[in-house]
C-alpha positions as CSV (number, residue, x, y, z in Angstrom):
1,X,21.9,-74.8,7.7
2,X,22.5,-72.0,6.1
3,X,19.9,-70.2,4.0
4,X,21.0,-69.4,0.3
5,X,17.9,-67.2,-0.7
6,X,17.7,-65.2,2.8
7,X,19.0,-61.9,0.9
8,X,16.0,-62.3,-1.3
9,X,13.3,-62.8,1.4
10,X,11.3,-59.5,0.4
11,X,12.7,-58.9,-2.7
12,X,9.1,-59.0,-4.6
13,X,7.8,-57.1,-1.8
14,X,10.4,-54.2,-2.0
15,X,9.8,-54.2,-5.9
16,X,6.4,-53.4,-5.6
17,X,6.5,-50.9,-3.4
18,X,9.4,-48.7,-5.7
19,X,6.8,-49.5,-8.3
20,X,4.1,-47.8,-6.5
21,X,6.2,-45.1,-5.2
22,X,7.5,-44.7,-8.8
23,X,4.0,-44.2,-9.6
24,X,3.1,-41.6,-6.7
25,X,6.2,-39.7,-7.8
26,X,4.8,-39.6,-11.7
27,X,1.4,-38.6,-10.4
28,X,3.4,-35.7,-8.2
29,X,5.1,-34.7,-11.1
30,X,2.5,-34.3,-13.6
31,X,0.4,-32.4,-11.3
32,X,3.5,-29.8,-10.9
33,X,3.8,-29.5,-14.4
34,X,0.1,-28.8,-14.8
35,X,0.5,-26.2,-12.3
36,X,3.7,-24.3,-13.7
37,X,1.6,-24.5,-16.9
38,X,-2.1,-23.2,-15.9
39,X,-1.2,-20.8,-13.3
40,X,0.6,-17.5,-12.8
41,X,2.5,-18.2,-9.8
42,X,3.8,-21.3,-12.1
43,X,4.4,-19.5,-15.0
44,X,6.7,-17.1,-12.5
45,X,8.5,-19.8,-11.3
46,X,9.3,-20.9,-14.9
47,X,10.1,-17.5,-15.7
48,X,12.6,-17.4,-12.6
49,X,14.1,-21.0,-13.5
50,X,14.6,-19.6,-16.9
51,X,16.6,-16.4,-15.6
52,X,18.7,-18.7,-13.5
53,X,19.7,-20.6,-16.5
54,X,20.5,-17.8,-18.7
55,X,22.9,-16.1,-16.1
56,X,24.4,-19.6,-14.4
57,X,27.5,-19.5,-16.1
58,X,27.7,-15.8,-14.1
59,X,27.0,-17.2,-10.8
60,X,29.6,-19.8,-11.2
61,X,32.3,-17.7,-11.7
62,X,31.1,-15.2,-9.1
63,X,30.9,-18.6,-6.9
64,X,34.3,-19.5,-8.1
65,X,35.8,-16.2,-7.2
66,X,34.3,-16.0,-3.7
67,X,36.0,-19.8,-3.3
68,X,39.5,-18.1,-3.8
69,X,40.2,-16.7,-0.4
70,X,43.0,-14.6,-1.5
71,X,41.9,-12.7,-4.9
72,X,41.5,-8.9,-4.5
73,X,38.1,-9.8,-7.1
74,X,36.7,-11.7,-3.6
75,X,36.8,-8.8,-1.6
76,X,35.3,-6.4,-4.5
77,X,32.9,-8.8,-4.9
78,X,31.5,-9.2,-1.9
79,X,31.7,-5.2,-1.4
80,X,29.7,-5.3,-4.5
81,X,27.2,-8.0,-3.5
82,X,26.6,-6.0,-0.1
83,X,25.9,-2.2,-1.9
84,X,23.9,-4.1,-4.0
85,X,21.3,-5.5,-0.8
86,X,21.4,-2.0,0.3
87,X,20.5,-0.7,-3.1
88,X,17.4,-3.8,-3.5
89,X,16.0,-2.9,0.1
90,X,15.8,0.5,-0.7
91,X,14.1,0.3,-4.2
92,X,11.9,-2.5,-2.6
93,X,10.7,0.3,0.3
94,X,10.3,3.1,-2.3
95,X,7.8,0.9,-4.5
96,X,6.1,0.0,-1.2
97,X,5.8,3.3,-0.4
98,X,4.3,4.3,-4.1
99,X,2.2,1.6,-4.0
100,X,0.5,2.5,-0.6
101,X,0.2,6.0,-1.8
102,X,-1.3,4.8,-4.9
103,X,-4.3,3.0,-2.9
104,X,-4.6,5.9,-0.1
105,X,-4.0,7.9,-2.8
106,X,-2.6,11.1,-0.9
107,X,0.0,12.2,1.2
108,X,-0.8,10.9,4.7
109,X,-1.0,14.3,7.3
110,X,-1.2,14.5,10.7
111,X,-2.9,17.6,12.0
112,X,-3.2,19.1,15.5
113,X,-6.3,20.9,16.8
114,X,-5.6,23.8,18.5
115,X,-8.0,25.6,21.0
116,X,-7.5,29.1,21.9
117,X,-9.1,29.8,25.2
118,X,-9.6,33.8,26.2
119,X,-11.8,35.4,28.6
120,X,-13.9,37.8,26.4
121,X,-15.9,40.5,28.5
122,X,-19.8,39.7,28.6
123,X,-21.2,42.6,26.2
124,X,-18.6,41.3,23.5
125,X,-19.9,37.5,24.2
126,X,-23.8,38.8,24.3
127,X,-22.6,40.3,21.1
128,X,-21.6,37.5,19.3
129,X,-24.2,35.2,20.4
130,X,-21.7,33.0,22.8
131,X,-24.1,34.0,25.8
132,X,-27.7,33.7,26.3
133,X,-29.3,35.5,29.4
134,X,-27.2,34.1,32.6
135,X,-25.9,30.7,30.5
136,X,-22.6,30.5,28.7
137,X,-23.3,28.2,25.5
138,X,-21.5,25.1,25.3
139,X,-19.0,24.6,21.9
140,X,-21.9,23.2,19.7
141,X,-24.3,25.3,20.6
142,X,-21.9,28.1,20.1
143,X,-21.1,26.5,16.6
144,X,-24.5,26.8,15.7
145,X,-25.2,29.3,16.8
146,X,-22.7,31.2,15.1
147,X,-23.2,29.6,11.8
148,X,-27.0,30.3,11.7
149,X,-25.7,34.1,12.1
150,X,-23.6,33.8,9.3
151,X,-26.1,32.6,7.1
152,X,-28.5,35.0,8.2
153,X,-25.5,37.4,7.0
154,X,-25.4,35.8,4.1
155,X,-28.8,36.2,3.1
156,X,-29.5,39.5,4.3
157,X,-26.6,40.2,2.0
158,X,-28.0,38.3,-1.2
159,X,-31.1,40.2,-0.1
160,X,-29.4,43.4,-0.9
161,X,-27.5,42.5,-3.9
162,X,-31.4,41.1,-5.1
163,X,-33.1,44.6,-4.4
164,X,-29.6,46.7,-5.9
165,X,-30.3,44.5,-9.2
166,X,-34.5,45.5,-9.3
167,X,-34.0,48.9,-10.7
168,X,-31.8,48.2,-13.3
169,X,-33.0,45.0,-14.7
170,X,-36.7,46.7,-14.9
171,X,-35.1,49.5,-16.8
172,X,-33.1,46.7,-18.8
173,X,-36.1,45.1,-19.5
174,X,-38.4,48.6,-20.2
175,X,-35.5,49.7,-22.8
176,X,-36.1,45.8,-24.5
177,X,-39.7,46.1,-25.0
């Protein structure tokens, strides 16, 4: 016995199940084309699909050209296409490079300390203040030390300048009233 309708077994079956895959795939596809239209990175890809489109008929005769293994127009091509890369990578690193100095938003130096050690004779050290009684100060204490001298300086200086400035500006002011 031979079964006429054995090709058709899961026929219905199969039907439904393109039906709800037909379904899934409408679902997928309206949700892609609510993305390319509600977001930027959508909006670049339809930008990008459109720029493909415009120069197609240029990548099909570059395509066509590249086929032809013998044409001169392959080899200057593909010369081309190669200076080309090398030109991309290096405008690429260039605006990478602007744009990191844009956000540090300097040039980027690397400096060296250098430390000058000396021996200095101990009435030259008492001197400047690097030695107090039998102990040699430490860098910091050195540091401070010497800065607090410097702004003594400085205002034994102002001091000065103030008490140069008393006898004129009380004459200035005498000669106003």
């Amino acid at each position: 016995m031979v079964q006429d309708d054995i090709d058709f077994a899961n026929h219905m079956e199969e039907i439904r199940k393109m039906e709800a895959m037909g379904e899934k795939d409408e679902i997928m596809f309206h949700s892609h084309e609510v993305w390319r239209k509600s977001t930027v990175s959508g909006w670049l890809v339809t930008q990008l699909i459109a720029v493909g489109n415009h120069f197609r008929p240029f990548f099909q005769e570059v395509s066509s050209a590249l086929s032809n293994d013998q044409s001169i127009g392959r080899r200057l091509i593909s010369l081309f296409l190669r200076l080309l890369v090398i030109a991309v990578f290096f405008v690429v690193i260039t605006a990478c490079g602007r744009i990191l100095q844009m956000i540090v938003g300097e040039e980027i130096q690397a400096t060296d300390e250098i430390v000058i050690v000396e021996e200095v004779p101990r009435s030259i050290a008492e001197k400047e203040g690097i030695v107090e009684g039998e102990r040699v100060l430490n860098a910091s204490e050195a540091k401070e030390r010497l800065a607090r001298l410097q702004r003594e300086q400085q205002e034994v200086a102002a001091e000065e300048e103030v008490s140069k400035n008393r006898p004129r500006r009380a004459a200035r002011d005498k000669k106003n009233q």
